[in-house]
N, C-alpha and C positions, 0 to 999 in steps of 0.2 A: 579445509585441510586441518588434521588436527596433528599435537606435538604433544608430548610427553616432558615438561617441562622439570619434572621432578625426578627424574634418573641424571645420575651421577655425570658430570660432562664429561664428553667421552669424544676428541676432534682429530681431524688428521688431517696428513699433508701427503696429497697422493702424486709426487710428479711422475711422467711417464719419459721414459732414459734415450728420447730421442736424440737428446744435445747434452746442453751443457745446463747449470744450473743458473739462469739470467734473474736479474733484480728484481723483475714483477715476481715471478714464483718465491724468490727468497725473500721477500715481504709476507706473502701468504703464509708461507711457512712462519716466518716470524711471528704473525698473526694469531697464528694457532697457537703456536706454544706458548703465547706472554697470555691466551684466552685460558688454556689451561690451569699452567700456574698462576693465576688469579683466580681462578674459582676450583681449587684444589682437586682437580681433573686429569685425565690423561692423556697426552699426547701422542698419537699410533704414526707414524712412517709406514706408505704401502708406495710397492713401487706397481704403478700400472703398466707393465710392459706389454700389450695385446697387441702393438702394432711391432707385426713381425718383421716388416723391413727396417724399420728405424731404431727400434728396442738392442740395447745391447748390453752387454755385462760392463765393459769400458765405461758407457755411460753411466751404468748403476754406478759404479765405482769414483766417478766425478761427482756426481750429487753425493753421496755417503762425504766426500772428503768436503765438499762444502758444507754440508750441513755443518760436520765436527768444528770446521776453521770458525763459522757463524756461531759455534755454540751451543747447538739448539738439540739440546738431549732430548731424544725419543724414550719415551716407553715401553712402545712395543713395537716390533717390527724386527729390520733387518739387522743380525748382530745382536740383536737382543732377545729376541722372538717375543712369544707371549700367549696367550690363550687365543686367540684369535684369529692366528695365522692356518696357512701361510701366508706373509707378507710381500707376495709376489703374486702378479695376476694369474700370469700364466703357467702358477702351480695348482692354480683353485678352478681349471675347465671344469672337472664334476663335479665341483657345487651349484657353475653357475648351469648346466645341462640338466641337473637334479630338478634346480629351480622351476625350467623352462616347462620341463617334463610336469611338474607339479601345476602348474598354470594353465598347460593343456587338458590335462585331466578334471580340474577343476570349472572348465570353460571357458576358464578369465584368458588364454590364450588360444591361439590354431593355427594349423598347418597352410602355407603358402605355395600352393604349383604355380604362379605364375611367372613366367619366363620374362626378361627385362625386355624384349620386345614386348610384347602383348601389354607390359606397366608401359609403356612411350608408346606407343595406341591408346590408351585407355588415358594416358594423360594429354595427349593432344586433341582427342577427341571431347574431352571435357572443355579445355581452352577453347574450341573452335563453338561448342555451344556456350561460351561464357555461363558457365558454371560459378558458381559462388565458390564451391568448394571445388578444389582442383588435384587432391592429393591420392593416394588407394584407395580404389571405389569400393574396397569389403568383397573383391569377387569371390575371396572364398570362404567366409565368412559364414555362410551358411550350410557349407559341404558337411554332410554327416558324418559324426566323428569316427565309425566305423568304416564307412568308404576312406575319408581321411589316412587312415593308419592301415588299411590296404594299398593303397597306393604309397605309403612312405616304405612299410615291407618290400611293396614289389622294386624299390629300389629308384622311384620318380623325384629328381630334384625339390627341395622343399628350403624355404625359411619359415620360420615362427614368428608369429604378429601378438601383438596382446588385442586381447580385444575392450576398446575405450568404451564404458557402457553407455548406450541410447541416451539415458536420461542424466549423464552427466553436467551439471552444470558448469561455469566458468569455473575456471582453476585461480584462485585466486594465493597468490606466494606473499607469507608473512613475511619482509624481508626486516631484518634489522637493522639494514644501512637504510635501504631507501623504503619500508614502509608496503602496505600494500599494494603488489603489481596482481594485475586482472589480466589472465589468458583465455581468450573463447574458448573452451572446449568443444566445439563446432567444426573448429579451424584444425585440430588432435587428428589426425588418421590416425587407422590401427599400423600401427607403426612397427618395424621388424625388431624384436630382440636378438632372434637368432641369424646366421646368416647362411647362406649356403652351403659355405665352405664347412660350416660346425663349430663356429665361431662367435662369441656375443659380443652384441655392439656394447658402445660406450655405455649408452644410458641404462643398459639394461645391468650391466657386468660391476657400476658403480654403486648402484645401487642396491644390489645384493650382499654385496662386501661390506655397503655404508649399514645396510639392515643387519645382516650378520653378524658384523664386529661392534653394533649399538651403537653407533654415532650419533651423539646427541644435536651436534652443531657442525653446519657446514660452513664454512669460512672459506671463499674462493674470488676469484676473479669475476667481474661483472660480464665479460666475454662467454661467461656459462650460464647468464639469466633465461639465455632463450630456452637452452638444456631443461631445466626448472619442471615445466609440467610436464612435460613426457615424463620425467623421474618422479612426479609425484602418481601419476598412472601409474609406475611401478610398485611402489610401495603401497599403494595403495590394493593392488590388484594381489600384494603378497602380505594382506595383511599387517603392515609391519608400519610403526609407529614414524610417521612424516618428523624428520630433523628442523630445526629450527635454522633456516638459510641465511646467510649475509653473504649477499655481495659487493667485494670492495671494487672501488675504482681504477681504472686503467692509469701507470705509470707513462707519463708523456716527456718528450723530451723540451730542454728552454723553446724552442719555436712552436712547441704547442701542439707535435703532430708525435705520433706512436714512436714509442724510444725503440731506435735503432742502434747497428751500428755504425749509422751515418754522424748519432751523438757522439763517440766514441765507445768505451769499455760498455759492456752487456752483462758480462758473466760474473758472476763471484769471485770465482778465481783470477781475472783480471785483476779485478780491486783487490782484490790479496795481495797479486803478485805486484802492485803499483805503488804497495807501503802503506795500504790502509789500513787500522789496527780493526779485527774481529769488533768489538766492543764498538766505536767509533760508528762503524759499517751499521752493525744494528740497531746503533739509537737514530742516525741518519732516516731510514728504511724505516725504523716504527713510525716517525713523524712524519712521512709523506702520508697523510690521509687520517691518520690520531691524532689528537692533543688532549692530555689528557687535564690543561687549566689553560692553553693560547698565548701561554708565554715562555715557556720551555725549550731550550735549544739544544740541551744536554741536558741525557737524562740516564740516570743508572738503570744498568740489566736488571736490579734489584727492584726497582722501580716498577718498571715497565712490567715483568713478573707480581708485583701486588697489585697494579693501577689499572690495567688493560681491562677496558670494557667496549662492548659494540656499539655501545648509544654515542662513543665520543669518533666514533669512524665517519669522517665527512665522505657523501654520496660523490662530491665533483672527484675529477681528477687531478692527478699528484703532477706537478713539473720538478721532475728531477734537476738539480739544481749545482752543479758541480764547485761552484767555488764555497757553496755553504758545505757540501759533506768537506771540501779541504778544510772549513773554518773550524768542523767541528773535529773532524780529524785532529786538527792541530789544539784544540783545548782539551781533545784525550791526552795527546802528547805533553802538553807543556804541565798537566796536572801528574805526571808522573814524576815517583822519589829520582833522584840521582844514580843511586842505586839501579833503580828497577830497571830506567831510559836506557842503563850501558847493560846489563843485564838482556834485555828484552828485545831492542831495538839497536842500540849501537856497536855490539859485540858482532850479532847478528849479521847487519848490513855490512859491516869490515871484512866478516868470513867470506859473505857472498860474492864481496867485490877483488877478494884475492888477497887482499892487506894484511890478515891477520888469520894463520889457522885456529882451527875447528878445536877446543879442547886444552891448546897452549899458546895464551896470549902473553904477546911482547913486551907489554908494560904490566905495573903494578897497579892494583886496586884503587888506589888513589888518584893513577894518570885518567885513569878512566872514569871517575867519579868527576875528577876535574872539567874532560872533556864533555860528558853529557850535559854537566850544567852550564858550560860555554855553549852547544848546539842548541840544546833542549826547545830555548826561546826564540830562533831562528828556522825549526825545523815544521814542516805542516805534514810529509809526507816523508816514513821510513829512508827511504832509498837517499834524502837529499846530504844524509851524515856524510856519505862516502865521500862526493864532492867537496864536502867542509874539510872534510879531513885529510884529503891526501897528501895536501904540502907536508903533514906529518910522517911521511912514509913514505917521503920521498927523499935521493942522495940531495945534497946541498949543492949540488956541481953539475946535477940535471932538474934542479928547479927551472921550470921555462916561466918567463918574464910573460905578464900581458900589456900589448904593445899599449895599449889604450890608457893604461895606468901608468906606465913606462912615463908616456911622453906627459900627462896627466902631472902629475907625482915627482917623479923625477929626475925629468928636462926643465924645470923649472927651476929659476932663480933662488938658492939658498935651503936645496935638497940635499945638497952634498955638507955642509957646514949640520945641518940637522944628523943628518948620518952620522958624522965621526962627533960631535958633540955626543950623541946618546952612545956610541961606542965608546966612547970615555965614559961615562958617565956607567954604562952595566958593566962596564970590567970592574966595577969598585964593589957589585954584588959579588960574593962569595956563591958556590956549588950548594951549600947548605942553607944558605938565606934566599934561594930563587924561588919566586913562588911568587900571584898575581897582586898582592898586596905591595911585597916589595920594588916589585918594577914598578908598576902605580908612581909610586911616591916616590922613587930615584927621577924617573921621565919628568912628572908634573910640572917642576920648578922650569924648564927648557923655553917653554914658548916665550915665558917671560923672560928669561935671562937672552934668549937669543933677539928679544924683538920681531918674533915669528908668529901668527896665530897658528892656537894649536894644527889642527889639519895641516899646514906648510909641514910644521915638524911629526905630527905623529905618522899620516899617512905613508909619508916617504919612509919609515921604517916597518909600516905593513908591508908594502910593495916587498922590500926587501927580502922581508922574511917568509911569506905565502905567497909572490907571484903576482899578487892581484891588488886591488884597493877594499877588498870586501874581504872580511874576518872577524870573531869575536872582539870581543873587547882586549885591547893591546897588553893589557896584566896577563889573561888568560891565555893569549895565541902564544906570547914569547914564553911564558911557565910550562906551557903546555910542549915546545919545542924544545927548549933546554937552554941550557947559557953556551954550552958549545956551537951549538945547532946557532943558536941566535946571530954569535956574532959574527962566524964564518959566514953566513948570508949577510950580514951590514956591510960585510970587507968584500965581498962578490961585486954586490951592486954598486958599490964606489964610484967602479970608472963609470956607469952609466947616468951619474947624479951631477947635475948641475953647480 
């Protein structure tokens, strides 16, 4: 098998728009394009939609918007076009019938009368003589190519076979993950390009696209290894210069068996929609199956775009691993400015949850800079701000009490004395001195002067003011609520403090 190692890299990422765009394919993808931009190359998006019942525009249009949400700018394809196209299968039938027609002519392919009865005869007739070989006997194979193309005239159903030549030896696939794999070319029947219907199969329909559009390097699932030599028959039989293949390994879920969604989410757009950051997602998804030095947990888009190469792609498979993509979710999150987190992230999640319109936010620049750096280091997944925050954007006379904290907090002995102690104590802060520093150090002196460890006294003024026993840090929740806010919630929760 030979490869042309010294043309420009040239890779794609061909999903076919039957569903949705799921983790294993958005690895591949990812694959490509971090192969690219590391070896100053280009990236093609082809959408193979041939299968006509499950092909849909809906679906192109899910994959397009994943791809954007991932990042992962194409070259050439859809949206963008490019010399190459069309970037759709099922706009390029007469090239790939051109193809066909040119492979018949030349002998490398021929015409099929065989009826799918007569092939289930001919194959169980093989089986019953335990035949070595049990695939298409080549019945027509030898038909003259003028009878041939009489009988296709006269209107006789037909598919188109390549024909695998006699003396072919093993097919042997340079892989760049796993190294050289050996297929008998013995075990190759002439195998159908064309189909009845006037239709080309996979292997024939990818390969003229991959030779057409110069694809240097194929980057795909290990589930298409066995694909492999029939595609090299092809290119071979058109002349046309054998890609350099890797196949990556199958993404499995923790128990070890093929990721469903029995794991839970599948799709990209799940994780989107679940508060995973873009960024996050793809350094997650590079390192199941890369590393590019084995210690790396976080790694920049920037990175990954200089460093990606196929010799560091481990052959096993990946265990997708849900509480590490939270871990790293959450050190994208926690490395973000103040700024960016209420900008990006917490502006965002407040719109979606109704708190806060689109365009005209209720507080000032500051409230919000405060609050991200109070979530920021408490948050692993977008969505979880909104829960933090609603005691903020809620009436002080329909804050509900959690019973667990209630009686926690308090119903206990010397909650109520804590309470109106720190209610004296922040009436002595003024409107214009409220802020996390100053309550800090008004409260501080309390435990001691009350003879209370802190928790007795601080906790019972959480409760009070968010509802629960779980909140930033006590400078930040009361700065963040207000000194009105504050102590109308101290004076609510009174009668219920021991």
């Amino acid at each position: 098998m030979s490869s042309n190692d010294n043309r420009p890299v040239r890779v794609r990422f061909a999903p076919s728009p039957t569903g949705k765009l799921h983790v294993g394919g958005a690895r591949t993808a990812i694959y490509n394009w971090a192969f690219a931009r590391a070896n100053g190359g280009t990236f093609i998006l082809r959408i193979d939609d041939t299968d006509p019942t499950r092909s849909t525009e809906e679906n192109t249009q899910v994959i397009l918007r994943a791809m954007r949400w991932l990042g992962l700018d194409w070259d050439e394809g859809p949206e963008v076009g490019g010399d190459f196209g069309p970037y759709w299968q099922t706009e390029r039938m007469d090239i790939y019938r051109e193809a066909a027609m040119r492979l018949v002519a030349e002998g490398k392919a021929y015409y099929c009368f065989c009826t799918p009865e007569e092939l289930e005869a001919a194959r169980k007739a093989a089986a019953e003589r335990h035949d070595s070989f049990q695939g298409y006997q080549r019945t027509c194979r030898n038909i003259d190519p003028a009878e041939a193309q009489r009988r296709v005239d006269a209107g006789e159903p037909y598919t188109i076979r390549i024909k695998v030549p006699d003396d072919r030896g093993d097919v042997v696939v340079h892989d760049a993950v796993h190294g050289d794999v050996t297929f008998n070319a013995k075990e190759l029947d002439d195998f159908i390009i064309f189909r009845s219907d006037g239709t080309p199969t996979y292997n024939f329909a990818t390969v003229v696209d991959d030779a057409a559009m110069g694809i240097t390097h194929i980057i795909r699932g290990d589930d298409h290894l066995s694909n492999t030599p029939r595609q090299v028959m092809v290119y071979e039989a058109l002349d046309a210069p054998t890609p350099i293949f890797a196949h990556i390994s199958m993404i499995l879920g923790p128990d070890g068996k093929k990721l469903s969604k029995r794991h839970g989410a599948t799709s990209v757009e799940e994780y989107r929609d679940a508060g995973y950051l873009s960024d996050a997602f793809v350094n997650y998804l590079a390192l199941l199956g890369w590393a590019p030095d084995g210690e790396s947990t976080v790694i920049s888009r920037e990175r990954l775009a200089s460093e990606f190469s196929l010799e560091h792609v481990s052959k096993n498979p990946a265990i997708m691993d849900p509480k590490k993509l939270d871990f790293v979710n959450g050190e994208y999150l926690h490395a973000m400015g103040d700024e960016e987190f209420a900008r990006d992230v917490l502006l965002p999640q407040l719109v979606a949850a109704g708190l806060e319109t689109e365009g005209s936010p209720s507080r000032n620049a500051d409230w919000y800079a405060l609050l991200a750096r109070a979530l920021k280091p408490r948050t692993t997944l977008s969505p979880e701000v909104t829960k933090q925050s609603r005691f903020l954007y809620t009436a002080d006379d329909e804050l509900s009490f959690d019973e667990k904290s209630v009686k926690k907090w308090l119903g206990k002995q010397g909650a109520r004395q804590a309470l109106e102690a720190a209610r004296e104590a922040l009436l002595g802060i003024g409107e214009d001195e409220w802020s996390p520093d100053t309550i800090e150090a008004t409260l501080d002196p309390l435990p001691e002067r009350l003879g209370m460890g802190k928790g007795k006294v601080f906790q019972p003024i959480r409760v009070a003011a968010v509802g629960c026993a779980v909140s930033p840090g006590i400078g930040e929740t009361l700065a963040l609520l207000g000194r009105e806010h504050t102590l109308a919630r101290i004076e609510r929760a009174l009668p219920l403090a021991q």
